[in-house]
C-alpha positions as CSV (number, residue, x, y, z in Angstrom):
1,X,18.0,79.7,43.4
2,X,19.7,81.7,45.7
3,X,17.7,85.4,46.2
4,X,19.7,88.3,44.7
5,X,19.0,91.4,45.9
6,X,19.7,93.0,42.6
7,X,17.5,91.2,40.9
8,X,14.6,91.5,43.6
9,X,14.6,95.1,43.2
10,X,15.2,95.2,39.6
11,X,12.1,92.9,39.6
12,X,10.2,95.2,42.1
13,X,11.0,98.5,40.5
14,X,9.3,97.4,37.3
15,X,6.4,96.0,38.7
16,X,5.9,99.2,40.7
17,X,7.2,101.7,38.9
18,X,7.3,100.8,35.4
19,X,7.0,104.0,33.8
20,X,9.3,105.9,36.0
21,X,12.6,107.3,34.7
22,X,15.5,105.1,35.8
23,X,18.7,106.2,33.5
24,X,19.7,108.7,31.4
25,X,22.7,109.0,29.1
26,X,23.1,113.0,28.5
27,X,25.1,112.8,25.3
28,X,22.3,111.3,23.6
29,X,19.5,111.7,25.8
30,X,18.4,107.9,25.9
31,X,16.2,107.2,28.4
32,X,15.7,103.8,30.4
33,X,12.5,103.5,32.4
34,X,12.4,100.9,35.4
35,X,9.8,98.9,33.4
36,X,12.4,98.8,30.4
37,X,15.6,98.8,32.4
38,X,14.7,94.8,33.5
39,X,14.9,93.5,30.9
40,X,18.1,95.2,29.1
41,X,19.9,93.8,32.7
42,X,18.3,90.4,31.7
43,X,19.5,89.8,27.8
44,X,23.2,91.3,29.2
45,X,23.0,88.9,32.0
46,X,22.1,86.0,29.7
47,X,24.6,86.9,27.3
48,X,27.2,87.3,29.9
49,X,26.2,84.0,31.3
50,X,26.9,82.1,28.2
51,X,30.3,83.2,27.7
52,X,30.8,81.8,31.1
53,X,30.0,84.5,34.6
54,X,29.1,82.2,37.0
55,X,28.3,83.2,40.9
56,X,31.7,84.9,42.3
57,X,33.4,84.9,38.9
58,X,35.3,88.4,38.5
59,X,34.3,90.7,35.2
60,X,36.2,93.2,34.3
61,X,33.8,96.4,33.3
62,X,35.9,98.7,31.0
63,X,33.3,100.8,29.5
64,X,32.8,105.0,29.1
65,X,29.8,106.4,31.3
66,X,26.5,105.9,29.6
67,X,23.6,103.1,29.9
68,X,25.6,100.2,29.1
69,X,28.0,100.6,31.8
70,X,25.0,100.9,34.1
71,X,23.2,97.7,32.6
72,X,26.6,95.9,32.4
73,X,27.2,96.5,36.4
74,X,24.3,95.5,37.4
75,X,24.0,92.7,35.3
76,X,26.9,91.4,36.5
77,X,25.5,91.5,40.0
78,X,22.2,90.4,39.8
79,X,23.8,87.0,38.7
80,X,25.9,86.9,41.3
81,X,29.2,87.6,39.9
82,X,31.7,90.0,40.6
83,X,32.3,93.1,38.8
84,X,36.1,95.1,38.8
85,X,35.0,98.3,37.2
86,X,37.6,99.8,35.2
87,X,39.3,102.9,33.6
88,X,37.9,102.3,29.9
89,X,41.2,104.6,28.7
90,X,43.8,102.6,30.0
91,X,46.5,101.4,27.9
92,X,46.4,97.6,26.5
93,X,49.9,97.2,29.0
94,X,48.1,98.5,32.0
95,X,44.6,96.2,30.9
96,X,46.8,93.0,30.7
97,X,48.7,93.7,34.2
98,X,45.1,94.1,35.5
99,X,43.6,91.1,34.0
100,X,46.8,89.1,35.7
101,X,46.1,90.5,39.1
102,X,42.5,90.0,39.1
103,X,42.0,87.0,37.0
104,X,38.9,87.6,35.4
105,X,36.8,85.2,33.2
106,X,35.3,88.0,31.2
107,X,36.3,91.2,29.9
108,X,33.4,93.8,28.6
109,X,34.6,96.7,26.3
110,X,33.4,98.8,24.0
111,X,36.1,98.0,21.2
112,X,38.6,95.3,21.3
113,X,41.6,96.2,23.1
114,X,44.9,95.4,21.7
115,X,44.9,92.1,23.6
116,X,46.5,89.0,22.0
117,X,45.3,86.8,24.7
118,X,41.8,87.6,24.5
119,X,39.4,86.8,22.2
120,X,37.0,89.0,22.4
121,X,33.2,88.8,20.4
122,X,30.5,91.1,19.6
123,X,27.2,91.3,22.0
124,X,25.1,94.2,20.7
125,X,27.2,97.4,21.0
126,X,29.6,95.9,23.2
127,X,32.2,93.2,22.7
128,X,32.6,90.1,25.5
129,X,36.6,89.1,25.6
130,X,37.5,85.6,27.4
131,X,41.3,85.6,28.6
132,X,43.3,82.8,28.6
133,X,43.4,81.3,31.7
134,X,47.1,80.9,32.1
135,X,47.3,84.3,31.8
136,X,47.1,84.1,35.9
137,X,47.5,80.7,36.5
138,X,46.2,79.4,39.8
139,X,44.4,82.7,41.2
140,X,40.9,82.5,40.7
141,X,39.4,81.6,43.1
142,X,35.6,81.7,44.2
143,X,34.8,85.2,46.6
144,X,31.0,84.4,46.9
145,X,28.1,85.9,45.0
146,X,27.6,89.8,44.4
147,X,31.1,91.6,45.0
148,X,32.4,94.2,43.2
149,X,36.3,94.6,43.4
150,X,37.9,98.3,43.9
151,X,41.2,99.4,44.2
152,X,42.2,102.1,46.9
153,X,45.0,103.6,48.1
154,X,44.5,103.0,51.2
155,X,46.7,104.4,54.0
156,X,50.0,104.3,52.0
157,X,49.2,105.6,48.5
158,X,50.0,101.5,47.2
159,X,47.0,100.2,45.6
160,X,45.1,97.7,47.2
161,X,42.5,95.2,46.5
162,X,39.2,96.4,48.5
163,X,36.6,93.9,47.6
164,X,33.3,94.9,48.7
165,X,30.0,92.8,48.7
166,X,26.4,93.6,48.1
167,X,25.5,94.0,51.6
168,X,27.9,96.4,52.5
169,X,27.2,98.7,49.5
170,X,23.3,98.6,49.5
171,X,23.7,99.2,53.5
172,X,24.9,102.4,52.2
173,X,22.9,103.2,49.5
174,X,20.2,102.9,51.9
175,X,21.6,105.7,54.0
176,X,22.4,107.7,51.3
177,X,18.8,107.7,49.7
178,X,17.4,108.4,53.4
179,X,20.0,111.2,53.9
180,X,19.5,112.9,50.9
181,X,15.9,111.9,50.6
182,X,16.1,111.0,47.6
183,X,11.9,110.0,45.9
184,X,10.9,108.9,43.3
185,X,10.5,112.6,41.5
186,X,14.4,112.7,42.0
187,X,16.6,112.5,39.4
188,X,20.0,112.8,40.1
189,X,23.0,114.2,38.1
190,X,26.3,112.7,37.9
191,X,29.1,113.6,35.6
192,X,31.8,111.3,37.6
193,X,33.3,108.1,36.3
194,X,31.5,105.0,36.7
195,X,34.5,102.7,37.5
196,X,34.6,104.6,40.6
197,X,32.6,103.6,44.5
198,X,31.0,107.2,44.5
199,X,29.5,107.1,41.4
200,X,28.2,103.6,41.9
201,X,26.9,103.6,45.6
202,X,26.2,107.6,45.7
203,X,24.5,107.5,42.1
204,X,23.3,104.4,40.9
205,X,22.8,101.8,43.6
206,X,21.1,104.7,45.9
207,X,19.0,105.5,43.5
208,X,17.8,102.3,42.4
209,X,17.2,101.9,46.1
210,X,15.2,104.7,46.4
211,X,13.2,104.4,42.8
212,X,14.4,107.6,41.4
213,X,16.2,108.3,38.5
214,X,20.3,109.0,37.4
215,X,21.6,111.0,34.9
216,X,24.7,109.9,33.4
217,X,26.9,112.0,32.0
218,X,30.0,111.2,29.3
219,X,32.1,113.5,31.8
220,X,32.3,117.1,33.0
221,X,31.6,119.8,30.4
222,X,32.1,122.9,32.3
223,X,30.8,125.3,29.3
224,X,27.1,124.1,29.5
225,X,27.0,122.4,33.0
226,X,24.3,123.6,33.8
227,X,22.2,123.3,30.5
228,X,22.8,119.8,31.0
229,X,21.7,119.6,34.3
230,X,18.7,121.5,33.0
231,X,17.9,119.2,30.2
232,X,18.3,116.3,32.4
233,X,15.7,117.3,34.4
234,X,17.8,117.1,37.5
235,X,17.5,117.3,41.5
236,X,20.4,117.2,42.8
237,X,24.3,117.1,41.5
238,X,26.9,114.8,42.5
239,X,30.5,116.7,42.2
240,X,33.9,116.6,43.8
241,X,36.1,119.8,44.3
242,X,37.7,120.0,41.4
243,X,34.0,120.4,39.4
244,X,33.0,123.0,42.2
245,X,36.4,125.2,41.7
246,X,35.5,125.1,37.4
247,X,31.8,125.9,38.2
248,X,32.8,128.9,40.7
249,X,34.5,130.7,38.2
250,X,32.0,130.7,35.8
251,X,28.8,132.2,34.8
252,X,25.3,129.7,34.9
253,X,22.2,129.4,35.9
254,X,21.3,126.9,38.8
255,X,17.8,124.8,37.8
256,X,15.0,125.6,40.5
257,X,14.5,121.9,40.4
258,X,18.5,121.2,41.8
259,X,18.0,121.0,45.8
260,X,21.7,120.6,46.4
261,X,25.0,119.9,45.3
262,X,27.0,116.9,47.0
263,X,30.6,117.9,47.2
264,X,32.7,114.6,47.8
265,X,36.4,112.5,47.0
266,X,38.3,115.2,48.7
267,X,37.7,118.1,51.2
268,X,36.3,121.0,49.5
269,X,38.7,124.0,50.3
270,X,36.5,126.8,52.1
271,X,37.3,129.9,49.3
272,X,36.0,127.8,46.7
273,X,33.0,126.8,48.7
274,X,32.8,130.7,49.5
275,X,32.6,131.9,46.0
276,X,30.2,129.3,45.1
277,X,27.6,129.9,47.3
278,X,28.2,133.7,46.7
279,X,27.3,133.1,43.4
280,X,24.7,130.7,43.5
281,X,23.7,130.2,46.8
282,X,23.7,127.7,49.6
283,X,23.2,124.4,47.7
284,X,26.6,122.9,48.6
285,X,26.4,119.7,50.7
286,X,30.0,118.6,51.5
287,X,30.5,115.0,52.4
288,X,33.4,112.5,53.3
289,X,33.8,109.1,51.6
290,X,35.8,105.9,51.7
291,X,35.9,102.9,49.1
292,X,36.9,101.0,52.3
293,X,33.5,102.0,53.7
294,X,31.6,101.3,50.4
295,X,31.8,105.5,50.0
296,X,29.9,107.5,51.8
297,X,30.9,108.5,56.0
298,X,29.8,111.5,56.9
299,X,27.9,114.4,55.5
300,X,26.0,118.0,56.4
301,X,22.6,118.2,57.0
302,X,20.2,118.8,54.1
303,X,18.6,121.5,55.6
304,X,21.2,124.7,54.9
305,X,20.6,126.2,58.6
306,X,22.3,123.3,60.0
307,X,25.8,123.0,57.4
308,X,29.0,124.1,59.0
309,X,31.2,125.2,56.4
310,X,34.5,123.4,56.3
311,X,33.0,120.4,58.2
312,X,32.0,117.4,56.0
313,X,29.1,116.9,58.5
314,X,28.2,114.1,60.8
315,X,28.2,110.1,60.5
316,X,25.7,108.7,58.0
317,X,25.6,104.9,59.2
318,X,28.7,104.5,60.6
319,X,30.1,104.7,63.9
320,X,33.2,107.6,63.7
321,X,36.0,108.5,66.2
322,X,38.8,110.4,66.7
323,X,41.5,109.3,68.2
324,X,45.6,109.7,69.0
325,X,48.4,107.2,68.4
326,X,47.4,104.9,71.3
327,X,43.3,104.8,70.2
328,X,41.7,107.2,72.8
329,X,39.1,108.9,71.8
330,X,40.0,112.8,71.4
331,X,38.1,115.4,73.4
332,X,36.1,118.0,70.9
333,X,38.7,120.6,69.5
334,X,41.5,118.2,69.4
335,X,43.0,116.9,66.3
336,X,43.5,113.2,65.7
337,X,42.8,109.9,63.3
338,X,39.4,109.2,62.2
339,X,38.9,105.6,62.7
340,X,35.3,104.3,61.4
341,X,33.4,101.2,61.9
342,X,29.8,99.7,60.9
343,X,28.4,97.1,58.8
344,X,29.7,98.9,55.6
345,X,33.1,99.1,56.6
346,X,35.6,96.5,55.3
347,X,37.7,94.3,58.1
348,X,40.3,94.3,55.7
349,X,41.9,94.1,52.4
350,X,42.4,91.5,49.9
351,X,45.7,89.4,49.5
352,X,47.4,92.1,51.6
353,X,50.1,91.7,54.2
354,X,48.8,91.1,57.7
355,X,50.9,93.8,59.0
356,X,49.5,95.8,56.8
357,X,46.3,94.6,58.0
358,X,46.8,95.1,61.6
359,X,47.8,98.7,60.9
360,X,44.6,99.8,59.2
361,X,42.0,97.0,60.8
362,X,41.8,96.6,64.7
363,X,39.2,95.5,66.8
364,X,36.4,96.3,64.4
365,X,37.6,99.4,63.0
366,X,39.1,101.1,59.9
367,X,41.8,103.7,60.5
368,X,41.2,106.3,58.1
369,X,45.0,107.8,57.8
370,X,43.0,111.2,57.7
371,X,43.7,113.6,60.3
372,X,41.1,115.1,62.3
373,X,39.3,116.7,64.8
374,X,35.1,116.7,65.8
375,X,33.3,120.0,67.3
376,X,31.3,119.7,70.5
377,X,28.0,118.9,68.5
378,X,29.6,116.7,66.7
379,X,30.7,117.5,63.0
380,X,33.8,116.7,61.6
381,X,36.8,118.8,59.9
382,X,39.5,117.0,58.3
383,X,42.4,118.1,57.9
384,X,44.7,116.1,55.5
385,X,46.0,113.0,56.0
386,X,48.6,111.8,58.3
387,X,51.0,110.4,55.4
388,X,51.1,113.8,53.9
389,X,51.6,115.7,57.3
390,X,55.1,117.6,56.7
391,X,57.8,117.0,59.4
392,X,59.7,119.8,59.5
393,X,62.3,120.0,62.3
394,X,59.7,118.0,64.2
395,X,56.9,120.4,64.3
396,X,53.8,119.1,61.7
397,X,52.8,121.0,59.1
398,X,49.0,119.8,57.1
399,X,49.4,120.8,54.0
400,X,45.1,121.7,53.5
401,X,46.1,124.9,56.2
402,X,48.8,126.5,53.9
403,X,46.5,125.6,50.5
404,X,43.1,127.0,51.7
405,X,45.5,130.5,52.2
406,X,46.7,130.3,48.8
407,X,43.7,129.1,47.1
408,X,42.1,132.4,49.1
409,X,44.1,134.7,47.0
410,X,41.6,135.2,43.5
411,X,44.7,134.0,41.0
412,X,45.2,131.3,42.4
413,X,42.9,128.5,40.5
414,X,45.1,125.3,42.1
415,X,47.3,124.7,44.8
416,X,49.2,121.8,46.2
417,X,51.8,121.9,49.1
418,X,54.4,118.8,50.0
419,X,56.9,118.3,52.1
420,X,60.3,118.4,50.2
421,X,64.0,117.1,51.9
422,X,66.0,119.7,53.4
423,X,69.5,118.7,55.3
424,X,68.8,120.4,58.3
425,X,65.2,120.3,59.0
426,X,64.5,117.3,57.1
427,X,61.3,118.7,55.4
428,X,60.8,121.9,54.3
429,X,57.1,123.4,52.9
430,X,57.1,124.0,49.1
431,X,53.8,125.5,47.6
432,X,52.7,124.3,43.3
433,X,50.1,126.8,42.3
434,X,48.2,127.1,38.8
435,X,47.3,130.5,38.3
436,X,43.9,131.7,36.8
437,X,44.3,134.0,33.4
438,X,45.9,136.6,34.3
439,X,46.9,136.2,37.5
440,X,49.7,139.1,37.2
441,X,53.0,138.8,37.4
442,X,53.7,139.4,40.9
443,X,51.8,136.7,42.1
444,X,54.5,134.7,44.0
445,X,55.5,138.0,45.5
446,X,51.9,138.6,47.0
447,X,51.3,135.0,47.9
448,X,54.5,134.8,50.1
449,X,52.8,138.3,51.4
450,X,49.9,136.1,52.3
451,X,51.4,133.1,53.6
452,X,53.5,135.5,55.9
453,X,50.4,137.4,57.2
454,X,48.5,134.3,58.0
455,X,50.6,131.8,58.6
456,X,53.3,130.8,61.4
457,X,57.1,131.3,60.3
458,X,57.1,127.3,60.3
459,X,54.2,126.9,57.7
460,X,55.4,129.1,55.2
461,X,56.4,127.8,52.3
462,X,60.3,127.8,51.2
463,X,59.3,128.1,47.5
464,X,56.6,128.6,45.7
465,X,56.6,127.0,42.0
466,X,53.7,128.5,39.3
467,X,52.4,125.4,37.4
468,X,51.0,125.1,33.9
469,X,48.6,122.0,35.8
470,X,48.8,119.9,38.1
471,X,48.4,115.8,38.6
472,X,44.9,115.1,39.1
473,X,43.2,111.5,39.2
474,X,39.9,110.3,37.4
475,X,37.5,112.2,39.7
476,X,39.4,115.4,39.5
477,X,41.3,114.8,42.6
478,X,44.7,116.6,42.7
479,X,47.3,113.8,43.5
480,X,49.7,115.2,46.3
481,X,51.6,111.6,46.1
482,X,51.6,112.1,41.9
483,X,53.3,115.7,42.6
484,X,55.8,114.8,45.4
485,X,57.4,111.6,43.5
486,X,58.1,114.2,40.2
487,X,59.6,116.9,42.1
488,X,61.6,114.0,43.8
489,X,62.8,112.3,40.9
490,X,63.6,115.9,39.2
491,X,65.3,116.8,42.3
492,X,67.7,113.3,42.0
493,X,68.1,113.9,38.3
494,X,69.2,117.6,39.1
């Protein structure tokens, strides 16, 4: 049989470390050690494998955070199949457009979904489901043992198929478990959704990897965070920004165990990080990620002395560049595309055009689509992506620069800023902000106030819109595309 790295450390971990805490759900507070995590992966292998996974067959993982999402994953892998993690909320309509794209010979759920074309039966707490193969006739197809298939937006906000094998993705749990170093006292605390790269490579891969523990929680509680984090006997915290804003505005206690917080999915605008650490010190680590480069690129270093607030720190087993249109490398100080490379990174996506292709994949790198620029030691500071840089009149305008202003004034909780069309200049700047309770009713008057005093005339926004909320993703992630395409479609209808 061909070794599975999975399975060789699930088999390792037990032997050596069979008492050792290796999952925890927080709702209920069950508790997996390595010794007794083995064998749960084993009977849902098994039972997986009678219902038909077979090396490079696609499973489709639709299940809440908790243990058996964890033991389903890996399960999945140690055979050597290949798991498509998925949003457990989705609607039936959007399930079955899935399961016709990716062609899967199993679906795992916790309840049936309202599925006519697959028959789905009960395995423990779970139920197995077995579409009907002409439900995508023709398109499976074998990819090879020990995959798990993503989807990404990529450089153009379509979703694409980013299927990522075992290598790449313990490569960088390796590096993650090293950077953080992460032992086996460690138990780390993760309230983001399974069915996304982070959560897998960040949380559980790195620390099966590195013997420690993960705490899984059903999804962010912001009214006893960090009683949770408390209970769990956590070490460290993986977040994104929009956990960090919550968390800054209310009142907690940090565990003395918690060495850090990891701050990743998005850039982490610098008032929040401000009036987090004001409140409860320097434990923010912020990072920078890519599905494309099995999640984690870059991060600060562990030690406090040595962060650089608004950078998202250095390369973490990649190699990273910055470059302009024509792929030079730009000089420190000057703003261009990131472009990484390395054996995590991707050479390219699945079933996509090969212009597409050649855009984003060239001569052993990824180009990011983010816009940056590197310090002379080295750090990085993003500082939005190129796609969603606003032309107007043919000067560029990022929108991060005219948010971190708003977000600096204290009621403001949210803020997005898009380009919008304007006859004359093209693009114009328009500002969405979501108050905080009681944000007072002059508010637009004194952010235009604020935009005026610390921004350039061609930055400013034309208007600035309050918001009851804004689009956000699974992470938390505000979704500038999301917001653009409904004031769009509102202007057209108007």
């Amino acid at each position: 049989m061909t070794p599975n790295p999975i399975a060789d450390r699930l088999a390792e971990r037990a032997r050596g470390l069979t008492n050792t805490p290796a999952l925890i759900e927080v709702p209920t507070d069950r508790r997996l050690t390595y010794g007794e995590l083995r064998p749960r992966v084993s009977r849902m292998a098994a039972a997986l494998t009678r219902r038909g996974l077979v090396p490079g067959s696609r499973v489709i993982v639709a299940l809440p955070n908790g243990l058996s999402f964890a033991v389903a994953y890996l399960a999945i892998l140690s055979r050597g199949g290949t798991a498509v993690p998925a949003n457990p909320n989705m609607p039936p309509a959007e399930m079955l457009r899935l399961i016709r794209k990716v062609d899967p010979v199993l679906v795992v759920a916790a309840a049936p979904p309202d599925l006519p074309d697959v028959r789905f039966g009960r395995a423990g707490d779970l139920v197995i489901g077995r579409p009907r193969a002409e439900l995508a006739p023709g398109s499976r197809r074998d990819q090879g043992p020990g995959h798990v298939l993503l989807f990404t937006s990529g450089t153009t906000g379509e979703p694409k198929q980013a299927l990522l094998n075992l290598p790449q993705m313990l490569y960088t749990a390796n590096a993650v478990a090293r950077h953080h170093r992460l032992a086996r006292g460690d138990i780390g605390f993760s309230p983001l959704p399974l069915f996304h790269v982070n959560a897998q490579v960040i949380g559980l891969l790195a620390a099966l990897e590195a013997g420690s523990g993960l705490a899984i929680d059903d999804r962010f509680h912001a009214h006893d965070f960090w009683d949770r984090v408390s209970a769990s006997g956590a070490t460290w915290v993986n977040a994104v920004p929009a956990i960090l804003t919550l968390l800054a505005d209310r009142d907690g206690v940090v565990p003395d165990r918690v060495r850090f917080v990891r701050s990743a999915s998005a850039p982490l605008p610098r008032p929040v990080l401000q009036k987090f650490e004001s409140k409860f010190g320097p434990l923010i680590l912020e990072t920078y990620g890519l599905t494309e480069a099995a999640s984690q690129v870059a991060a600060n270093p562990l030690d406090p002395a040595h962060r650089r607030p608004g950078s998202v720190g250095l390369p973490v087993g990649v190699r990273l560049e910055v470059v302009d249109e024509r792929g030079r490398v730009m000089p420190a100080g000057h703003e261009g595309e990131v472009r990484v490379g390395g054996p995590s990174v991707l050479t390219g996506y699945l079933d996509a055009p090969s212009d597409q292709a050649s855009r984003s994949f060239r001569d052993g790198w990824f180009y990011t689509g983010d816009y940056g620029y590197r310090d002379d030691a080295g750090y990085l500071y993003l500082t939005g992506r190129m796609r969603e840089l606003i032309n107007r009149g043919g000067q560029k305008v990022a929108p991060r620069e005219v948010e971190e202003i708003l977000l600096g004034h204290p009621g403001v909780l949210q803020a997005l800023v898009i380009g919008v069309p304007d006859p004359v200049l093209g693009e114009v700047v328009q500002a969405h902000v979501v108050p905080r309770k009681g944000g007072g009713a002059r508010l637009t008057a004194e952010l235009e106030a604020l935009c005026q005093e610390h921004l350039g005339a061609y930055k400013r926004p034309t208007r600035i819109v309050l918001e009851k909320r804004l689009p956000v993703g699974p992470t938390g992630k505000l979704l500038r595309h999301v917001l653009r395409a409904q004031v769009l479609e509102a202007v057209s209808e108007g």
